[in-house]
N, C-alpha and C positions, 0 to 999 in steps of 0.2 A: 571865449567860445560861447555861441548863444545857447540858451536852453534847449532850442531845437537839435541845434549840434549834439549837443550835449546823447539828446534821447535818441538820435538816429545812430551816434556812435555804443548805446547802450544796446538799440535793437541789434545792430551787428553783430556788437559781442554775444548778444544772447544766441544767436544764428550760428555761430561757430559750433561744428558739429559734437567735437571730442574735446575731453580735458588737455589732451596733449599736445592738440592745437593751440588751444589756449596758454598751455606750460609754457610754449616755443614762445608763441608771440609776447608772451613778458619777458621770459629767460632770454631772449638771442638779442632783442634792443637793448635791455639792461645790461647785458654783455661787452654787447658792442661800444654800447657809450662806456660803461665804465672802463673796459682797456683804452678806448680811444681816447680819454680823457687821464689815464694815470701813463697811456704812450707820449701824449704831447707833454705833458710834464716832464717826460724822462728824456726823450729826445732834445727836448729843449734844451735841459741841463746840461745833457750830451754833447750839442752843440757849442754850449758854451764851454764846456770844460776844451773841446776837440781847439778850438778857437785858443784859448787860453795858453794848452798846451803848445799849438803851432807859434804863439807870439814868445813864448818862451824860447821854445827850438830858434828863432831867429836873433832873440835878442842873446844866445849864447853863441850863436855863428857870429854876430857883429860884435860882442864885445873880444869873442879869441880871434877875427881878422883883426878886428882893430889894434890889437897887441900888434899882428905881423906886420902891418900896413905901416908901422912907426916909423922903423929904421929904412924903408923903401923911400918913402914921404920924405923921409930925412935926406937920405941922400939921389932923392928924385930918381931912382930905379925904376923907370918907364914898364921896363920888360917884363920884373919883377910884380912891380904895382899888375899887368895886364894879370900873369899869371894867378896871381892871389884873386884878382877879380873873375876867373874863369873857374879856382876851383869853388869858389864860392856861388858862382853862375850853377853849382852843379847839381845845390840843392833844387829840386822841382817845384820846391814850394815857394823860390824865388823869381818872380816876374824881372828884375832890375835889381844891378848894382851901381852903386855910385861911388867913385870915390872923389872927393873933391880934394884941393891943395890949396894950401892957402896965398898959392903963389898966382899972380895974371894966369887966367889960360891953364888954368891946374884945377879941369876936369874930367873924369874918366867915367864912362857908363858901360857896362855890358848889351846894352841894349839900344843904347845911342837913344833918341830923340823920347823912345817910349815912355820910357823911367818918368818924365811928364806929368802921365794921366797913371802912370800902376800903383800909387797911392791909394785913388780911387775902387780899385778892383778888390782890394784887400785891404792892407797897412803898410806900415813904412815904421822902422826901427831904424836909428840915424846915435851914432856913435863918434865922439870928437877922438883922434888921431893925435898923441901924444908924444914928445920925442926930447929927450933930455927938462922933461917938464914943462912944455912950452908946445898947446897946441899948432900943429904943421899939417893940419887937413880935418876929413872928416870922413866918414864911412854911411853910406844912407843902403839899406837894405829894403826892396819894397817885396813885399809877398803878395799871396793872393789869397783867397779861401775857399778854392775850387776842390783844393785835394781835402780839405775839410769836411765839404758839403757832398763831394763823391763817397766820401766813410759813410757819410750821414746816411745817403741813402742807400748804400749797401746794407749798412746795417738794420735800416728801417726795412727794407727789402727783408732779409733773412727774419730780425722781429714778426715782420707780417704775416710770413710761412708757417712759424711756428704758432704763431699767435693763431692764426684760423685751425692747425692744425690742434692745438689744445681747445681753440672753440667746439670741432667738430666733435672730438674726445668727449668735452665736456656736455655736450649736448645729448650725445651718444649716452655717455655714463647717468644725466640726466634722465634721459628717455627711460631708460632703462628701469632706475630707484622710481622713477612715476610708477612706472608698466609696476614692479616688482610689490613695492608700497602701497600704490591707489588703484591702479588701472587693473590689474587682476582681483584683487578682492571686489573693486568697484564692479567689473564687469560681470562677477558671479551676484553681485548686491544685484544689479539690475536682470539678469537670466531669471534668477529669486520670484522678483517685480511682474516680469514679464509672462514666466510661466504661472503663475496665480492670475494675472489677470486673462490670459487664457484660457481659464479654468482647469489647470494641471491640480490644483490643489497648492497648499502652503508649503512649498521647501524650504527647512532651514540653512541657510549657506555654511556650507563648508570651510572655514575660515576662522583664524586661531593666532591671535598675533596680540602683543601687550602695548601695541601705537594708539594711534586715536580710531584709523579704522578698524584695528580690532577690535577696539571701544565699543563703537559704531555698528558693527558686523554683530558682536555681543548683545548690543540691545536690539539689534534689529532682530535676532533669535528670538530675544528675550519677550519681546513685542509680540513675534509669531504665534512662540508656545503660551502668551496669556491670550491673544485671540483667538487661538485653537481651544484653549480651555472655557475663553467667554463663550465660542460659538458652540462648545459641546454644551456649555449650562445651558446658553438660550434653546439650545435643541432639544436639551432634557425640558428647561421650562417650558417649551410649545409644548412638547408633547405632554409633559403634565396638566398643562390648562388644556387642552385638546381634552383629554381623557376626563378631566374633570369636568369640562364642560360637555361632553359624551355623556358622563356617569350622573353629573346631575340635571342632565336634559334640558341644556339650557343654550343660549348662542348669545354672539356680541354684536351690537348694532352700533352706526355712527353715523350722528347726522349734522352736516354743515350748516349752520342756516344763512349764512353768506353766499353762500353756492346754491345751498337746498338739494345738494349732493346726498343722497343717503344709500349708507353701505350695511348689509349684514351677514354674518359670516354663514357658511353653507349648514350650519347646523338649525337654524331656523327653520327653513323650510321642511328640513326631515320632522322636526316638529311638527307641523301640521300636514306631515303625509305627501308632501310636494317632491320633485325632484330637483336639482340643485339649480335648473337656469328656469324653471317654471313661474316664478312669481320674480316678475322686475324690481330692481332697487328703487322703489316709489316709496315717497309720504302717502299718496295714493291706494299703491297695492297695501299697505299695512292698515289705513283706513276701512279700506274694503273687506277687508277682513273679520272685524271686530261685530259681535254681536250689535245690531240695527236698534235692540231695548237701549245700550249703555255707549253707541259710537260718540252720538252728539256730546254727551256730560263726560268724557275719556277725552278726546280731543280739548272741549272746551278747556278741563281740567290740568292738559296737558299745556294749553298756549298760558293757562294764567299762572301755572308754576314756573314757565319762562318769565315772566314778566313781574314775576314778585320775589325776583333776584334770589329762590333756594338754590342752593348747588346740588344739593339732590332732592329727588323723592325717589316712591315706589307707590307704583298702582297694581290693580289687580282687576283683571278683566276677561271677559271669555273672545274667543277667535275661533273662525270656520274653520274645524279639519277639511280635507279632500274631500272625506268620505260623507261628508254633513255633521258628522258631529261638533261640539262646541267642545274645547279646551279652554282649561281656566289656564292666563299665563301671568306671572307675577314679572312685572314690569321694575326694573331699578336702574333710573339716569344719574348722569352728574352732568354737570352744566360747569362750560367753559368760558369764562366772565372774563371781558377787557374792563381797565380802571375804573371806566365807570357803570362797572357791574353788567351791560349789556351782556347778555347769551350772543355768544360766539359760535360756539359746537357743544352737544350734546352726545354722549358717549354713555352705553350703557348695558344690560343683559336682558332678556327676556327667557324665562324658565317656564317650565310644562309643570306646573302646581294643580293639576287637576286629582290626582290622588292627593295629594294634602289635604284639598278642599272640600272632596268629596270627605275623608276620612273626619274632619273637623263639620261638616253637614251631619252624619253617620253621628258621630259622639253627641254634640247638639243635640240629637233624637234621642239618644240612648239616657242622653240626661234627663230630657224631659218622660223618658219614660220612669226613669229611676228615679225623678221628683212623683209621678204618679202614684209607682209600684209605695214609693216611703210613704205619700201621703193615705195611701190607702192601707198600710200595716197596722198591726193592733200595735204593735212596738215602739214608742217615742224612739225619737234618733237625734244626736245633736253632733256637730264638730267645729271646734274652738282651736284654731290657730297656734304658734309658737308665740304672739301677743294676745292672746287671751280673747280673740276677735270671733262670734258665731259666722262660722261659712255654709255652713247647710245644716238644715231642722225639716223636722216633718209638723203636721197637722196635730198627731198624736202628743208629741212633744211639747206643744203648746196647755194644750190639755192636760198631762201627766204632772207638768208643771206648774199647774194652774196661774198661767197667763197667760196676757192678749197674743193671738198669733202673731199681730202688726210688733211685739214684742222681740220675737226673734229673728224680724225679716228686716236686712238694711236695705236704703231706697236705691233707686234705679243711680249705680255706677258710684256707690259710696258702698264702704263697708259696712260688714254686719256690728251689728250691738256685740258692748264689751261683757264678758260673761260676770264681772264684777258688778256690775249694773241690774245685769239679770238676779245676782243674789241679792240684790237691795231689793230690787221688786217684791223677791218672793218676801222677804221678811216684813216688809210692809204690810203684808199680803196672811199675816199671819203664818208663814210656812214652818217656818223652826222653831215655834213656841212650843212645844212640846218636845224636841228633841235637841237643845241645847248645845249636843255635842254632835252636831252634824257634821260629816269632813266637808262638805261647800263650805261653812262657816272658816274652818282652815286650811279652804284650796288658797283660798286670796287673801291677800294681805289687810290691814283694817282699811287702809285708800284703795283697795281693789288695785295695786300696782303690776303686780305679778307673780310668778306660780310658787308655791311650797314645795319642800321635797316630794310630797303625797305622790308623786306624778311618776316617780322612779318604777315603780310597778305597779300591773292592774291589782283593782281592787271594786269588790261588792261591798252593799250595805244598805238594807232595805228604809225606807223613810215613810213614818206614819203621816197623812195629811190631815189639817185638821176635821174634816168631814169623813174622818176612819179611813179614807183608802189606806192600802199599804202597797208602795211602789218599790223595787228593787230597782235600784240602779247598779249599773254597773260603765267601767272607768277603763279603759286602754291608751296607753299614753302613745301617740306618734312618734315615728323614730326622729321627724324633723321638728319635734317641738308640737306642743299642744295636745288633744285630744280626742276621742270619739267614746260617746256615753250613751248607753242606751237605759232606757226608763219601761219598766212591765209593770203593769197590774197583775197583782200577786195575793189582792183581798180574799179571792176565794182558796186558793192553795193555803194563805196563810193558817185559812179559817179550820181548813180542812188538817191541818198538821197534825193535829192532840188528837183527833179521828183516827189520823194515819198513828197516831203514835199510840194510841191504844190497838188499835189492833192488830201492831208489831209484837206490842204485850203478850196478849192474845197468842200469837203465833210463836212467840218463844216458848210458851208456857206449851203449848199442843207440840213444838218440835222438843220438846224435853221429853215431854208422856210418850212422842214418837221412840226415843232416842232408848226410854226405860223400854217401852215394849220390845223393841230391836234387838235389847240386849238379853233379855228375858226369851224369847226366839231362839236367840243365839245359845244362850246355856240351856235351855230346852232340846236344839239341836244334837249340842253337844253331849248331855245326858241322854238323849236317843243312844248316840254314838253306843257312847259307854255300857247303855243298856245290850245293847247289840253284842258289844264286847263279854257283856255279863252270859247272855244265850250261848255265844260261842262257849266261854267256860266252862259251861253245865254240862254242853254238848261233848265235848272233848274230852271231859274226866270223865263221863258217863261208860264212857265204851271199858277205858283201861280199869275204874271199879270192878263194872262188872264182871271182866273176865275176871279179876281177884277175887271178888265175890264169888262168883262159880267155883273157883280152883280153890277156894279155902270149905267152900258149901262141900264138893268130891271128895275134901280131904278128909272132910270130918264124917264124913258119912265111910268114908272106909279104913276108917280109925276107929270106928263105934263095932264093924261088921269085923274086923280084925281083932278088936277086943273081946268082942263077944267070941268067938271063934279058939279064943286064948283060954276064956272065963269055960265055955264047957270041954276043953281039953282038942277040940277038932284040929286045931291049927296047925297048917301044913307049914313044910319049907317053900312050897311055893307060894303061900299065900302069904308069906314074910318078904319072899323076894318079890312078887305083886304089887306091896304095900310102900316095899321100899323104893322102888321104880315108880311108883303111885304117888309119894309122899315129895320125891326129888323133883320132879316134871313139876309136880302141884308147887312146891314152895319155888322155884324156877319163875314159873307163869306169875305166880303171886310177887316177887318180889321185881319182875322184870317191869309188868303193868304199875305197881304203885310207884315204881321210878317214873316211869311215864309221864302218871297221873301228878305226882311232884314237881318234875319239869315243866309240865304243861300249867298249872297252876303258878311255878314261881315266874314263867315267862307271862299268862295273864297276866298276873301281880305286878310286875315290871312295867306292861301293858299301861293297865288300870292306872296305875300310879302315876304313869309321866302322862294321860290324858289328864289328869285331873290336880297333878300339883302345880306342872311347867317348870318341872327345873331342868338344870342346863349340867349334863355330864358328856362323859366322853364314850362312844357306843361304836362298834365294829357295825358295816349299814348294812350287810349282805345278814348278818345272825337277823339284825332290828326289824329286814326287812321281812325273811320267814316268821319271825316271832308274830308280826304284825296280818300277813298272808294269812298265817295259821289260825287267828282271832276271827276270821272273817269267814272263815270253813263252813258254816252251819250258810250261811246268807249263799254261798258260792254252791253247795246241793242242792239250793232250790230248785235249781237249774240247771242245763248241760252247758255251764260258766266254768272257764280256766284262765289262771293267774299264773304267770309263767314270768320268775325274776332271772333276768341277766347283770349279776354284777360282778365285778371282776371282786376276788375277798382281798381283805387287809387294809381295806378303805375308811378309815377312823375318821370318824366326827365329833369335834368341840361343839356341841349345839344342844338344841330343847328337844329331844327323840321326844315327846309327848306330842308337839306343836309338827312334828313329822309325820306319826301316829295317824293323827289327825288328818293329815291331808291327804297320805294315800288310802282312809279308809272313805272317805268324801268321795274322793275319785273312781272305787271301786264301786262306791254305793252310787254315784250318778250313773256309770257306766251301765250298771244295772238296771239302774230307773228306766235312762233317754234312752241309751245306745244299743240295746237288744230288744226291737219290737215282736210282739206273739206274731205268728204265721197267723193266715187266714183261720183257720180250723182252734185257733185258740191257742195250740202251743209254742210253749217257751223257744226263740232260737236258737242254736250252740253258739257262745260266744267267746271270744280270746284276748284277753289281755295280757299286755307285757310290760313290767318294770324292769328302762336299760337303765345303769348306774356305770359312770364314768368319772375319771378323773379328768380337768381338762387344765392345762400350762397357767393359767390364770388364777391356779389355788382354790376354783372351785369345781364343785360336784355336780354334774349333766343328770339328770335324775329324768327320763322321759316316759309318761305311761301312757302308752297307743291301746288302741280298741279298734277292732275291724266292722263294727257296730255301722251304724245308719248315718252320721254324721251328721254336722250341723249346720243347718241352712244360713247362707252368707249374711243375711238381715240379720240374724240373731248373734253373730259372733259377736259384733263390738258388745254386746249385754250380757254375756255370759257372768262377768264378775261383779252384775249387778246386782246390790239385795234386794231379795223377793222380786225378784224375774227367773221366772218358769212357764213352762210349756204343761206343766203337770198339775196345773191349777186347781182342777178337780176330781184329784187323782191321790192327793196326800201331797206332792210335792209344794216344800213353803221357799223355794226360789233362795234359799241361804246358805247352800252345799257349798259351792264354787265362791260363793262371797267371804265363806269364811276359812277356803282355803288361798284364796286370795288375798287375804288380810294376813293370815300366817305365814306365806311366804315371804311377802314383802315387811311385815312389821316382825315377826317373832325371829324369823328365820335370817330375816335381814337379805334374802333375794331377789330372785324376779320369773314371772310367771310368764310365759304364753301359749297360745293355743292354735292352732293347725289342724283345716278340719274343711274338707268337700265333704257335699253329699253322697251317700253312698259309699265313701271311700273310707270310712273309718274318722277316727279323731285322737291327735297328741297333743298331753300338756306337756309342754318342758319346763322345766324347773332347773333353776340354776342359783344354788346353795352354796355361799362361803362355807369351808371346813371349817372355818373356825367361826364360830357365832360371834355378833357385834355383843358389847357389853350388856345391851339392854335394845327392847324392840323397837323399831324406828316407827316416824310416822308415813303412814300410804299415801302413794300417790295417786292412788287410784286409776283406775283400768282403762286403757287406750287400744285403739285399734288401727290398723293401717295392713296391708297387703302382704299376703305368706306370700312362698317359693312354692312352684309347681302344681302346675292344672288351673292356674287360675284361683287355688282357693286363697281365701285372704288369712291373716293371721295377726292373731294379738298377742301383744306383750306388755307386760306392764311392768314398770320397776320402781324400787325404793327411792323416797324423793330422796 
């Protein structure tokens, strides 16, 4: 067959619609030949076997007549011989018998003349006729092979029937294993195919079998689910470069230059304010575009980077917004090269770099101001790299260092000078001849290699030059390596130091004489106190003498008059009982008052004693505090003044009752001083004070003394516990009441003081006292202010540091 045969029998086959077509047309030929070719073999054999067996059948019919034919032949039994010849006539399969005799005329045939040609039709089996041993005829049997060839094809017949009928089965059964095996999974493979290309989306076929098309069917799943997962990445990745080129305002461009085709994607034109079909895909329109100063030298630039074979650059160039503005766009291609390097296609982005540009124009400036502002500082300035390299100096610095400016400047687009260079200079230069142990000497190494540890932390250290300046430098090391040092003239501070430093002298020496006066103030104060304490004394024994004094004066005057009365005889009984009712009352009054006057002096005495020693016992605060009320009696009649104590009794205190003493007699005598001003007309106003005394869960003592006085104006609260501040300037007040109960509370007493006070409304200090005294007085912390409770007035407290 020729090659054309050949492909026009290919095309057919390709034309054939279904597999199962195609099944048939190999399966029912190959079928057919193959039984048709293992039937003629069988038949064949068939034939000959059928054949074989008939010559058999005959040659045992003619050797058992030929026995009969003997004795007939022998005694020439005509009738005999016929009969024997008729039942052997009676096989079908015999066309002629013959018997012959060996006598003239001793022929016999069944058939007469035929027996001739019936060789011919079949065979002929031929037997010699024996009779006392001595053949006497012959026996010729001729058959045929018609009843042979009739089996033959009966049977080929019945074979045929069945044989189509197992063809059809088989084909059937065939049809079937295709349909069950290939033709259903196949036909769901192709539905699969069909519906995707549709646009149904990707079904995975339903199909699950361990042959080859389940193989098949498996990967083709398998195939689905990884280009379902490639088309979700690519989908992720679009929309990631999408967004990314959204977010950094940028688009992609592509240009053929085969074609001269040019594409860009829609985010270009939102870039310069367009909408998405306004500006045509031109080399053209993107020309037109570009600022008219930088088109020509952009273009030109752009054809000679094609032609000097880069695969990429980037440019940077301004473009007309809608609106007339210019945007800066930072252009970046790569170039698509055949073998021999020629530009193919060009593919690339174009981004909106206009804030970049403005922001690095802006910095630009800021520098050049910031070179201005340094060259214009009194201050040198230097900064030295993680190689030891100067990147920026000032004017000053040049000068501070004494050398050339062209010194610290590197040329146009080379680094600056290495700062180990700069220490050769100065030393050339005479700079550290005088101070030998400079640390420049051992920032760098002796080949100026590189840095010392020095560099771990800053560090000052002033440097004499040798024309006297004295420059302090000072040293901060970069967190990326290197340094920034700045350089002051310090000549005149330096000069001025022994100035400063004498008349720190000075000022010690006057805040010492301050410190003695202060204290001398202070024990002044205090012996005021005390003297005060002393008036009260005098005052208080004075009353209870003199009533003993009088009642001892009455007694003796009528002891003298009863004596005399006795001496001239006159003396009555009543003037005995006179005397003695006289005498009882009198020595009564007299013993009543000197107890008095004894209490009241050994309570002074108590008084006196813990103002003026400070020791530390243990005292009930309700007796300490009348004891102390009572000291202050003579100061409190000057005036229509009342002292009114609330404290609950049995309230024992470990602490310095002197250092107590002390502070609520300050506070009655300020209260007196500020807090009761004279009426118009001169006189004194009635005033009221109240010592409350509490115990409170904290183990210390609430000690609060209020005054319904004038109170103190907001400005002056935070001062109250300042020494010598008063309002009473020129009045006798020395400003050190409240400062040295101030200092008592918080150092001796070891508490904390404050104060609460509108004007008009009165004024309370609280005080708030450990029961039990620290061991010794602590130091103050002196006096703070910050915002009471209620009415707006403020309130100070101040506690032990």
């Amino acid at each position: 067959m020729s090659s054309q045969g050949i492909d026009s029998v290919a095309r057919a086959w390709r034309r054939v619609p279904t597999v199962s077509a195609k099944f048939l047309m190999i399966l029912v030929p190959s079928l057919v030949l193959a039984v048709s070719g293992f039937s003629a073999i069988f038949f064949h054999n068939r034939y000959q076997d059928l054949r074989d067996a008939l010559r058999d059948k005959v040659a045992t019919i003619a050797d058992v007549n030929a026995a009969a034919l003997s004795h007939n032949l022998w005694s020439y039994d005509v009738t005999a011989i016929h009969n024997v010849m008729q039942s052997i006539a009676a096989n079908r399969e015999l066309v002629c018998v013959e018997v012959g005799d060996n006598q003239p005329d001793g022929l016999f045939a069944s058939s007469g003349p035929a027996c001739s040609s019936a060789g011919r039709a079949g065979g002929v089996e031929r037997r010699t006729v024996m009779a006392l041993g001595s053949p006497v005829g012959t026996l010729a049997l001729h058959y045929t092979q018609a009843p042979v060839r009739e089996q033959l094809r009966q049977e080929i017949a019945n074979t045929v029937f069945l044989l189509l009928l197992m063809l059809a089965g088989t084909v059937a059964a065939a049809l079937a294993a295709l349909r069950l095996t290939i033709g259903l999974p196949l036909r769901r493979l192709v539905d699969s195919i069909l519906d995707f290309e549709r646009g149904h989306g990707r079904r995975p076929v339903d199909w699950v079998a361990a042959d080859e098309m389940g193989r098949v069917i498996l990967a083709y799943n398998g195939m689905l689910a990884r280009l379902d997962a490639e088309a979700a990445a690519l989908r992720q990745s679009e929309q990631r470069l999408a967004l990314a080129i959204t977010a950094t305002r940028s688009s992609v461009w592509d240009y053929d230059l085969r074609s001269t085709q040019y594409w860009w994607s829609k985010e270009f034109p939102a870039l310069l304010g367009y909408g998405p079909d306004e500006l045509p895909m031109t080399a053209a329109t993107w020309e037109s575009l570009l600022h008219p100063d930088e088109a020509a030298g952009i273009v030109a630039e752009s054809r000679r980077r094609v032609r000097d074979k880069a695969m990429a650059y980037t440019a940077v160039y301004r473009m007309r917004r809608r609106d007339g503005r210019w945007a800066w766009i930072e252009d970046r291609a790569t170039a698509q090269r055949d073998a021999g390097g020629a530009a193919l296609r060009l593919t690339g982005t174009m981004s909106d770099v206009t804030e970049r540009i403005q922001a690095e124009l802006d910095l630009a400036r800021e520098r050049n101001i910031l070179q201005v502002t340094l060259d214009n500082t009194d201050q040198g300035i230097i900064k030295v790299d993680h190689d030891l390299r100067v990147v920026m100096s000032n004017r000053r610095a040049a000068e501070l260092l004494d050398v050339p400016p062209e010194a610290l400047a590197g040329g146009p687009g080379l680094p600056g000078p290495a700062f180990p260079d700069i220490v050769a200079l100065q030393r050339t230069r005479g700079a550290f001849d005088a101070m030998g142990d400079d640390p420049d000497l051992h920032l760098v190494s002796e080949d100026g290699a590189g840095l010392d540890g020095l560099l771990d932390q800053p560090f000052t250290f002033k440097r004499r030059r040798p024309d006297g300046r004295i420059v302090e430098v000072r040293t901060n090391p970069l967190p990326e390596g290197g340094f920034v040092r700045t350089f002051t003239d310090v000549t005149v501070e330096a000069r001025s130091a022994e100035e400063i430093f004498h008349a720190m002298q000075a000022l010690e020496a006057a805040y010492a004489d301050l410190k003695e006066t202060q204290a001398s103030l202070v024990q002044a104060e205090k012996m005021a106190s005390l003297a005060l304490l002393v008036a009260g004394v005098a005052h208080e024994i004075n009353t209870p003498v003199g009533i003993a004094f009088g009642c001892s004066t009455h007694l003796s005057a009528r002891t003298r008059a009863l004596s005399d009365a006795f001496a001239g005889g006159t003396m009555k009984k009543s003037d005995l009982t006179a005397y003695v009712a006289t005498a009882g009352e009198s020595t009564r009054l007299i013993q009543q008052n000197l107890t008095r006057a004894a209490e009241l002096i050994q309570s002074f005495k108590r008084v006196a004693i813990d103002q003026t020693s400070q020791e530390r016992r243990r005292f009930e605060l309700l007796t300490y505090l009348e004891e102390v009320v009572t000291s202050l009696g003579p100061a409190l009649r000057k005036g229509p003044h009342r002292v009114a104590i609330a404290c609950s009794p049995g309230i024992v205190l470990d602490s310095f009752p002197g250092a107590l003493s002390q502070v609520v007699t300050n506070l009655v005598m300020n209260a007196l001083t500020h807090a009761f001003p004279p009426d118009p007309d001169g006189h004194a106003t009635a005033g009221h004070m109240v010592i409350d005394a509490e115990e409170s869960p904290e183990g210390e003592v609430v000690l609060r003394f209020a005054d319904d006085g004038a109170g103190i104006p907001a400005e002056h609260q935070s001062r109250v516990f300042e020494p010598f501040f008063t309002t009473r300037r020129g009045t006798g007040g020395s400003g050190l009441g409240l400062h040295i109960v101030f200092n008592l509370v918080t150092q001796t007493l070891g508490g904390r003081i404050s104060v609460d006070s509108a004007p008009g409304d009165g004024t309370t200090f609280t005080l708030r006292i450990p029961k039990t005294a620290g061991a010794s007085p602590g130091p103050s912390a002196g006096p703070s202010a910050g915002q009471g409770p209620g009415g707006g007035a403020r309130r100070v407290e101040t506690e032990a540091a």
